[in-house]
Backbone as CSV, one residue per row, in Angstrom:
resi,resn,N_x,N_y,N_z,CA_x,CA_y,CA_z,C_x,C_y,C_z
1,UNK,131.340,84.963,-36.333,131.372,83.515,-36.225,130.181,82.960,-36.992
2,UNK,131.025,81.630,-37.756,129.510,81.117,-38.256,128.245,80.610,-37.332
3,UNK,127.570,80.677,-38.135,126.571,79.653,-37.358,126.401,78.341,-37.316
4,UNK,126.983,77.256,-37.887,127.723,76.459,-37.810,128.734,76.466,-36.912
5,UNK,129.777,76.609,-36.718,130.467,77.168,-36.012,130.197,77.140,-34.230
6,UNK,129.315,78.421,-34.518,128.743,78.502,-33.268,127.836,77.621,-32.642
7,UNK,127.256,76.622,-33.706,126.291,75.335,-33.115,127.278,74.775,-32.426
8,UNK,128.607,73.886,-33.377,129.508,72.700,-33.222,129.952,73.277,-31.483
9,UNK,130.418,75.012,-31.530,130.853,74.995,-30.104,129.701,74.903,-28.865
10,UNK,128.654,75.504,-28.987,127.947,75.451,-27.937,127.025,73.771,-27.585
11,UNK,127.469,73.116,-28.845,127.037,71.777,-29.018,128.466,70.935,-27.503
12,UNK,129.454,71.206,-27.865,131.100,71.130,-27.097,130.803,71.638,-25.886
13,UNK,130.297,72.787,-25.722,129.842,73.035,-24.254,129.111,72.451,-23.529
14,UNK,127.953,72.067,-24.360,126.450,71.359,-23.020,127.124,70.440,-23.190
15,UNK,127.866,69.453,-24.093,128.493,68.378,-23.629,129.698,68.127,-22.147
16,UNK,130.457,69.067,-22.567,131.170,69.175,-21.508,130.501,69.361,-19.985
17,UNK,129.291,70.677,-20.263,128.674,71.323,-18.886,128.124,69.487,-18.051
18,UNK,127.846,68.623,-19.461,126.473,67.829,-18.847,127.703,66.659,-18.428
19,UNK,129.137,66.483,-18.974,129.900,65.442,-18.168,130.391,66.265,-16.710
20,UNK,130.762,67.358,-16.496,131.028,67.614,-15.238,130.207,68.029,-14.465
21,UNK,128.991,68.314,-14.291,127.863,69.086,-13.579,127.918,67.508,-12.239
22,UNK,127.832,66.419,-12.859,127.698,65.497,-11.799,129.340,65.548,-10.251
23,UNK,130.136,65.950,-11.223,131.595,66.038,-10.242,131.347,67.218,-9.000
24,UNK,132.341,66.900,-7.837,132.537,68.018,-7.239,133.687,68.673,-7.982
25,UNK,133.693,70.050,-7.085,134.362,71.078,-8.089,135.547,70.429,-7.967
26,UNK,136.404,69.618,-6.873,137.891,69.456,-6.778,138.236,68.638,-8.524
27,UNK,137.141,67.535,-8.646,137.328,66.902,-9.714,137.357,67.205,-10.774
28,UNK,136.157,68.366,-10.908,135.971,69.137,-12.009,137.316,69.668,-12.984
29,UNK,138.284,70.197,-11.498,139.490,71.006,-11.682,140.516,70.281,-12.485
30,UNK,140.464,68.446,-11.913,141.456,67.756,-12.009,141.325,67.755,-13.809
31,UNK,139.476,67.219,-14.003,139.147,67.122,-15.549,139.853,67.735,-16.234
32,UNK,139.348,69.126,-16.293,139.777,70.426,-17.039,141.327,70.670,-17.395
33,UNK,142.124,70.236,-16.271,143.472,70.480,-16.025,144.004,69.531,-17.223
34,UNK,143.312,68.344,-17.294,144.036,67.328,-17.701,143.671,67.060,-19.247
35,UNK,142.105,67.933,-19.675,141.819,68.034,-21.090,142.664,69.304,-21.199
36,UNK,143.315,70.276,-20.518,144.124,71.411,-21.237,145.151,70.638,-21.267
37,UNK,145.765,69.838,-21.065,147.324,68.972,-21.172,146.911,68.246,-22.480
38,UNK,145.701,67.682,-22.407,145.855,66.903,-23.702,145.535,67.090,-24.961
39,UNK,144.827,68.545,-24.719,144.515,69.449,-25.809,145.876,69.973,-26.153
40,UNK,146.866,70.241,-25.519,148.106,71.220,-25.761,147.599,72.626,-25.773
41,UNK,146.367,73.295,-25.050,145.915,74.789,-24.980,147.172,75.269,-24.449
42,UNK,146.894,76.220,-25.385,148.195,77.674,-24.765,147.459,78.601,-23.793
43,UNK,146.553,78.689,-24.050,145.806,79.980,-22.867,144.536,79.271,-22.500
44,UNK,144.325,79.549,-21.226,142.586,79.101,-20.771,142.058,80.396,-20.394
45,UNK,141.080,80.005,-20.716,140.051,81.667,-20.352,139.790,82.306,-19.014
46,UNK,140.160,83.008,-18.642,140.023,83.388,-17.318,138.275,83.763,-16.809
47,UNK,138.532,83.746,-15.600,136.970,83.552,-15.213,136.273,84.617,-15.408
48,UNK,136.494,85.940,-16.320,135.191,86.670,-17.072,134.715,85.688,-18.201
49,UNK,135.135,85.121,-18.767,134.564,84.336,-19.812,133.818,83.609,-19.908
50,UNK,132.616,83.968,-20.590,131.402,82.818,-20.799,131.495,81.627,-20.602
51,UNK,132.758,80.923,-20.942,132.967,78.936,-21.054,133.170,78.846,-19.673
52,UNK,133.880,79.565,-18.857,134.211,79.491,-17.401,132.933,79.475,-16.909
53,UNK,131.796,80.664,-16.823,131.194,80.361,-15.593,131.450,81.552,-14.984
54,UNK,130.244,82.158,-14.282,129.961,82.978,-13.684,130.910,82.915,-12.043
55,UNK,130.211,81.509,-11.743,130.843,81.253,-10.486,131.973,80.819,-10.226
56,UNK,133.256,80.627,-11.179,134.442,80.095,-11.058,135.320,81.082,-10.462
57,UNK,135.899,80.605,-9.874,137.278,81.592,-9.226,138.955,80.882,-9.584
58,UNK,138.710,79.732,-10.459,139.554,79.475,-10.830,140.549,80.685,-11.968
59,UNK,141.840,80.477,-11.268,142.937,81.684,-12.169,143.535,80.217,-13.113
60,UNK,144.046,81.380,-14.474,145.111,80.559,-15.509,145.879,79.492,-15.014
61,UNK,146.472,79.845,-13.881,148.267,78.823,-13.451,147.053,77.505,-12.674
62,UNK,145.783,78.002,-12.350,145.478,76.966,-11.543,144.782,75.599,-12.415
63,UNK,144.694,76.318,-13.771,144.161,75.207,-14.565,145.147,74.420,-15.284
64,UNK,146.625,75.193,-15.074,147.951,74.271,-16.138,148.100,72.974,-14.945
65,UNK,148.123,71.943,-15.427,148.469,70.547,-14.702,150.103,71.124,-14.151
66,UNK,150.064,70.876,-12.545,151.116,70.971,-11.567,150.830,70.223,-11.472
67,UNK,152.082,69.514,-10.370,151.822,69.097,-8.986,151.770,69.995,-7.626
68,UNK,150.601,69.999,-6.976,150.193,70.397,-5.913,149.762,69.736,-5.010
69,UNK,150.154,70.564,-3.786,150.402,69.652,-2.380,148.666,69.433,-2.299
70,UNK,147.704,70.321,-2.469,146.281,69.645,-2.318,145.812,68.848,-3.072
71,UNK,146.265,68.449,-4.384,145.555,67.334,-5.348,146.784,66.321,-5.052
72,UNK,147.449,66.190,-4.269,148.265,64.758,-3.272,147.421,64.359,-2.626
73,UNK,147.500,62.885,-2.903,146.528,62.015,-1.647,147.149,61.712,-0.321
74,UNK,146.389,62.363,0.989,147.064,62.055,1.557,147.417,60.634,1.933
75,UNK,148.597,60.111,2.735,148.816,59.186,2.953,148.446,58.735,4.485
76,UNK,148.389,57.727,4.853,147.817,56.817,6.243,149.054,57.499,7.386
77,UNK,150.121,57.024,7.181,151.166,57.902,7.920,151.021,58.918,7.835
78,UNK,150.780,60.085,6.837,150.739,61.061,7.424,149.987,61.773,8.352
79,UNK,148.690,61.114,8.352,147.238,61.310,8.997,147.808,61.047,10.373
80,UNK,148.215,59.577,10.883,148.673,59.393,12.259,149.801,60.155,12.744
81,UNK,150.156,60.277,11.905,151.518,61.371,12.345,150.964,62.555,12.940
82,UNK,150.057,63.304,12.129,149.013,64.580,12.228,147.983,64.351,13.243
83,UNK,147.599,63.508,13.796,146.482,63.466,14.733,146.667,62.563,15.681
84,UNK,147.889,62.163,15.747,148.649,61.323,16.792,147.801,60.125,18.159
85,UNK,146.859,59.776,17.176,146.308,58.194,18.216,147.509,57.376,19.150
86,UNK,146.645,57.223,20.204,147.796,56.839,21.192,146.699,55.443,21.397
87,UNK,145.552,55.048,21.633,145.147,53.796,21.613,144.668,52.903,20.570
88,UNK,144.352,51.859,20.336,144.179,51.351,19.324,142.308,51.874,19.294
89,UNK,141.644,52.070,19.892,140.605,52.622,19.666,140.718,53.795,18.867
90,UNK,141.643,54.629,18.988,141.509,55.860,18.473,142.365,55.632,17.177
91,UNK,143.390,54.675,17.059,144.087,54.237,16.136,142.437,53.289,15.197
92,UNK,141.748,52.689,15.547,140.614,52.351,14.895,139.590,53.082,13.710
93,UNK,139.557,54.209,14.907,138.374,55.244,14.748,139.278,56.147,13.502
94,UNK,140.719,56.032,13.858,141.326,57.406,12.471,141.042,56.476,11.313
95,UNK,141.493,55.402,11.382,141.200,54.538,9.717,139.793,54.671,9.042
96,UNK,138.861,54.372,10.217,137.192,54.891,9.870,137.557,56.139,9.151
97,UNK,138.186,56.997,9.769,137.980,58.794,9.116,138.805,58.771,7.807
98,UNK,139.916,57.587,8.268,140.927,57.752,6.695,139.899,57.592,5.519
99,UNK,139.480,55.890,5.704,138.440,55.983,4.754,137.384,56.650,4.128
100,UNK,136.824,57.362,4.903,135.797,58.188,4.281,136.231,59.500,3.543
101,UNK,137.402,60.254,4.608,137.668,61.792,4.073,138.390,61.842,2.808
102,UNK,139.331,60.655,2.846,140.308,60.496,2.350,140.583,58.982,0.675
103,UNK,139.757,58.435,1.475,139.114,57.228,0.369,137.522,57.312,-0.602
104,UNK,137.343,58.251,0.154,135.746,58.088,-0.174,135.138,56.904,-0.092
105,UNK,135.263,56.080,1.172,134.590,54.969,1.131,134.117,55.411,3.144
106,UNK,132.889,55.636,3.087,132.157,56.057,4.385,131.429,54.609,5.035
107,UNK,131.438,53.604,3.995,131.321,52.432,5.017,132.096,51.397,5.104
108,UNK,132.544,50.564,5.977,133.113,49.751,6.174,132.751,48.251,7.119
109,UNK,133.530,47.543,7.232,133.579,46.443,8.461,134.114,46.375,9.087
110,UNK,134.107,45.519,10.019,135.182,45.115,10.924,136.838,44.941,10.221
111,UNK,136.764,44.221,9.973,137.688,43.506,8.691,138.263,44.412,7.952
112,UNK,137.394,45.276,7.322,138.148,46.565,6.320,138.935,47.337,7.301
113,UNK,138.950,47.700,8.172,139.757,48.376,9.410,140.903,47.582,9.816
114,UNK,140.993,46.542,10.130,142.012,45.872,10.755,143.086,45.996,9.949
115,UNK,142.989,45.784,8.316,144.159,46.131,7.632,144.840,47.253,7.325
116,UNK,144.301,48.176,7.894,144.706,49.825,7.857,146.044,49.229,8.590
117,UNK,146.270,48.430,9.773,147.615,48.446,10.316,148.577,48.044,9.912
118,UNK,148.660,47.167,8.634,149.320,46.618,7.876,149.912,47.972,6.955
119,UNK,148.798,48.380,6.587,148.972,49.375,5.389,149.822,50.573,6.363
120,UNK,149.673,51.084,7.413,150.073,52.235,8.584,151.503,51.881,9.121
121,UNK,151.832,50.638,8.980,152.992,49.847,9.500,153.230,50.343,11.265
122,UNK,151.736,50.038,11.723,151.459,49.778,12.621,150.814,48.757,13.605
123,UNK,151.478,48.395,14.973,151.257,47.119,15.569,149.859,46.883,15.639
124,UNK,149.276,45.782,15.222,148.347,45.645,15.521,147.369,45.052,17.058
125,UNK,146.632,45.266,17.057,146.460,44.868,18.698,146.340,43.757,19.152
126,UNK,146.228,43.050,20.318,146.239,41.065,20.371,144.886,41.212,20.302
127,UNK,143.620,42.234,20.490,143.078,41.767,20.460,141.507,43.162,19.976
128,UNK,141.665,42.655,18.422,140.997,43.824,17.380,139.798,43.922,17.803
129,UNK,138.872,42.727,17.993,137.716,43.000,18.084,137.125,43.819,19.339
130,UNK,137.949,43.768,20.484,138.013,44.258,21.851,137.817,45.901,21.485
131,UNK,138.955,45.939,21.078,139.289,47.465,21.262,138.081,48.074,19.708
132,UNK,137.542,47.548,18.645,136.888,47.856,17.680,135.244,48.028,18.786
133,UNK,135.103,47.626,19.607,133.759,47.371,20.575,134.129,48.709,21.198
134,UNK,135.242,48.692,21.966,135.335,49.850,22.819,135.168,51.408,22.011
135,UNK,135.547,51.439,20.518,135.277,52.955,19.668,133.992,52.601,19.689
136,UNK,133.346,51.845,19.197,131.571,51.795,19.256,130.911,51.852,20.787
137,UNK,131.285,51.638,21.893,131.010,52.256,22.758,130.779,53.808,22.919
138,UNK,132.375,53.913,22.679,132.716,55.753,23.186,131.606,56.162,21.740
139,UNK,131.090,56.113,20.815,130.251,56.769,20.327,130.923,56.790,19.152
140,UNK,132.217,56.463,18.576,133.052,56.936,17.474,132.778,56.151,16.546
141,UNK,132.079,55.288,16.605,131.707,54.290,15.251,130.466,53.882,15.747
142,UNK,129.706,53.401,14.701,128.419,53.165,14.649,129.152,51.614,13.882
143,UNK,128.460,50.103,14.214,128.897,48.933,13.776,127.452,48.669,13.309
144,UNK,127.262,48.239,11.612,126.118,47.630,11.366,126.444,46.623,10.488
145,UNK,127.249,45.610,10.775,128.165,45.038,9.660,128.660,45.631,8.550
146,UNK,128.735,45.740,7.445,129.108,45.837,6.053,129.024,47.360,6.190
147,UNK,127.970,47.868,6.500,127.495,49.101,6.448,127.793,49.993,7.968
148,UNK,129.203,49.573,8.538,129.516,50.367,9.947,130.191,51.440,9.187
149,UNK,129.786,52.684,10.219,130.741,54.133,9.548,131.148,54.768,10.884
150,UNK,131.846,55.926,10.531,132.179,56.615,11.215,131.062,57.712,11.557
151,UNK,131.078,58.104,13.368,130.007,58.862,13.682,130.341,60.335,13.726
152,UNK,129.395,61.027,13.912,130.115,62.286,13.767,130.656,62.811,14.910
153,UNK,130.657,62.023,16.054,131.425,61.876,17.208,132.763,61.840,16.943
154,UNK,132.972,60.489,16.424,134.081,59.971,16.030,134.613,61.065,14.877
155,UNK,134.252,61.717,13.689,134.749,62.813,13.040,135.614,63.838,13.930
156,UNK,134.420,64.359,14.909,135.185,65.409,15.715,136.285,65.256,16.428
157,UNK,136.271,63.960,17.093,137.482,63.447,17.785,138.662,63.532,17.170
158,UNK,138.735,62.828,15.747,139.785,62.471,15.421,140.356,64.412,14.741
159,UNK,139.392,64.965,14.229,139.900,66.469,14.088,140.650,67.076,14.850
160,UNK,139.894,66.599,16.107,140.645,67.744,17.355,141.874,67.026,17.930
161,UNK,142.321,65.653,16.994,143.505,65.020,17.573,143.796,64.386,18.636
162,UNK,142.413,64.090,18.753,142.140,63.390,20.499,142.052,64.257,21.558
163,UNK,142.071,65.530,21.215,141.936,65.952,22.386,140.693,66.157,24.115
164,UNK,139.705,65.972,22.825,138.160,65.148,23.722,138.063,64.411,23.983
165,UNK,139.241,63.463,23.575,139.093,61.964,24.028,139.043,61.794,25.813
166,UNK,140.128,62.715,26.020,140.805,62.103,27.709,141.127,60.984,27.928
167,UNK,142.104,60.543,26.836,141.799,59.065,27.714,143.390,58.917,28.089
168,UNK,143.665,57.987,29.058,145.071,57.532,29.262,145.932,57.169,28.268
169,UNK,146.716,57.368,28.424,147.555,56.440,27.347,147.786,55.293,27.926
170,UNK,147.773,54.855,26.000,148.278,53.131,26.032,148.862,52.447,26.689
171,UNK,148.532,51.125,27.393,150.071,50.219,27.973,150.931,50.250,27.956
172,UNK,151.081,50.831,26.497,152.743,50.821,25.582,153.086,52.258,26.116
173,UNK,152.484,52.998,25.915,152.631,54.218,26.575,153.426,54.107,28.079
174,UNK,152.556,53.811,28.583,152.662,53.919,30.088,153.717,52.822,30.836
175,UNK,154.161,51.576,29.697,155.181,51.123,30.003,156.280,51.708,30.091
176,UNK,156.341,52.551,29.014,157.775,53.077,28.517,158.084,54.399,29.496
177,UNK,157.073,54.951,30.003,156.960,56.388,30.849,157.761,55.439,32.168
178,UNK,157.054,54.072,32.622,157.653,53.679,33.863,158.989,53.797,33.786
179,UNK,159.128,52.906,32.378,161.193,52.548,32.490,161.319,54.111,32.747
180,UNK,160.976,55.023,32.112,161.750,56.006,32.130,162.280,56.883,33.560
181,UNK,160.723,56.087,34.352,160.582,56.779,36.050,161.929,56.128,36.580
182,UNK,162.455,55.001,36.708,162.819,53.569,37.165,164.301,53.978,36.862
183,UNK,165.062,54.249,36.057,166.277,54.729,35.675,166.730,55.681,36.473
184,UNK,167.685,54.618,37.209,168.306,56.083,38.111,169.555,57.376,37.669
185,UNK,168.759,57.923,38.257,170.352,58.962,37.953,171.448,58.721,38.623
186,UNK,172.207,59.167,37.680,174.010,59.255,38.139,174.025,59.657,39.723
187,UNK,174.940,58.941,40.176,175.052,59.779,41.310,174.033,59.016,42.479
188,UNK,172.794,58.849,41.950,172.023,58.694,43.315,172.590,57.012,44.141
189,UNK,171.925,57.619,45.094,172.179,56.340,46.225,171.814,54.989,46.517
190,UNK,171.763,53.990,46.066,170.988,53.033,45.953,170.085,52.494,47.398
191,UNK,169.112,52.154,47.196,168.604,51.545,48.916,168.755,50.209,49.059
192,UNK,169.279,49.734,49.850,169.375,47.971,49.979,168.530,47.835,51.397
193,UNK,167.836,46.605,51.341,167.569,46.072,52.584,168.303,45.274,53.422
194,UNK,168.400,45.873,54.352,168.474,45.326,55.917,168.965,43.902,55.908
195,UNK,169.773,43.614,56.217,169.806,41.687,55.910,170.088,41.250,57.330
């Protein structure tokens, strides 16, 4: 190889090293994926190769642009679907977590939350600010206006799917459990009073 040559490429490298060194690796991946698409490369170097990197564990198929279920964003429904909030507190506290894990946005307001229910095509509560007080109680949000986040209380909670929560279920909940008590079966006897 010339030496020329070999300047122009290792000149191509610290350029490249010095635009992705700031990314995490997920992004890094997306970069790379998407300069081999627009390069039209037929082969990428597998990870013995100097341009790779000592520390890469990235294989060939993982650098050709797919679609893959982990570089999908998840969606708001799917999150509630997956970690199944039953109060609007905990329905609160998942939008806090949507945002951060999932948005990369770790602070928020009051206000930035409330529209998660719009976006979730979920009811919203009569009364937001109530139940937004009650997650900052239980420890699951920290409120500093502009700059309220999610605590790492509130992280764990919503991981474990509520299951630390203990809490009752919803009104709505517990309405619908009554009708269900209240429905008699076939057959049974009705009681009348005495007249």
């Amino acid at each position: 190889m010339s030496s020329e040559k070999k300047d122009a490429t290792i000149s191509a490298l610290e350029a490249v090293h010095a635009a992705l060194k700031p990314l995490d690796p997920a992004e890094r991946q997306r970069v790379l994926a998407s300069v081999h698409a627009l390069l039209e490369v037929a082969g990428v170097a597998g990870p013995s190769s100097p341009l790779i990197g000592a520390g890469s564990s990235s294989s060939t198929n993982q650098l050709r642009p797919q679609t893959s279920t982990a570089a999908r964003p998840v969606a708001i429904r799917e999150l509630i679907q997956e970690k199944r909030p039953r109060t609007h507190p905990q329905f609160i506290t998942l939008f806090a977590y949507y945002r951060e894990k999932h948005q990369n946005l770790p602070t928020f307001s009051r206000s930035d939350l409330a529209g998660y229910y719009t976006t979730s095509r979920e009811t919203p509560p009569k009364n937001f600010d109530r139940d937004f007080v009650e997650a900052v109680k239980r420890g699951w949000i920290h409120e500093d206006g502009d700059n309220s986040y999610i605590t790492t209380k509130g992280l764990e909670v919503v991981e474990s799917s509520f299951a630390e929560a203990g809490e009752k279920p919803s009104r709505h909940t517990r309405s619908a459990q009554s009708k269900k008590k209240s429905v008699r079966k076939p057959g049974a006897k009705g009681r009348t009073k005495a007249g």
